[in-house]
C-alpha positions in Angstrom: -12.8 15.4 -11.7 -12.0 14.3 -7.9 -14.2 17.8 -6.9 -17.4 16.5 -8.9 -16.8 12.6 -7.4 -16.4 15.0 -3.8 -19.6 16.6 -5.0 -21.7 13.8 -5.7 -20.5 12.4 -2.5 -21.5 15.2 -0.2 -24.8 15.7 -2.3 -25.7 12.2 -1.3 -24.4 12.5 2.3 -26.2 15.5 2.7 -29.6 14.6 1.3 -29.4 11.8 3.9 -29.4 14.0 6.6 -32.1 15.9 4.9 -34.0 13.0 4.7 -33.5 12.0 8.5 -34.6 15.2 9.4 -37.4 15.5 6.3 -39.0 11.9 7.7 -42.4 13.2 8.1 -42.6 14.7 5.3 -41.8 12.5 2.4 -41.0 14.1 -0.9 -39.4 16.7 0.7 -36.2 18.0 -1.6 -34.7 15.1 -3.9 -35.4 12.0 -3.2 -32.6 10.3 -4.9 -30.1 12.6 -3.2 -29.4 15.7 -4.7 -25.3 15.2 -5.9 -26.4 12.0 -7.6 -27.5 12.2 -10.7 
């Protein structure tokens, strides 16, 4: 339970980052954050 909440969490956090790093290219990965479904 709390490791899928932890999960989603870091997904989001993480896809962030991705995103920050991904801003040329958009569409890069998920765009709605890959723990957060």
């Amino acid at each position: 339970m709390i490791n899928g909440q932890e999960n989603a969490l870091l997904g989001a956090f993480f896809d962030t980052i991705l995103q920050l790093f991904n801003a040329g290219s958009t569409g890069t990965g998920s765009t709605n954050g890959g723990g957060v479904a």
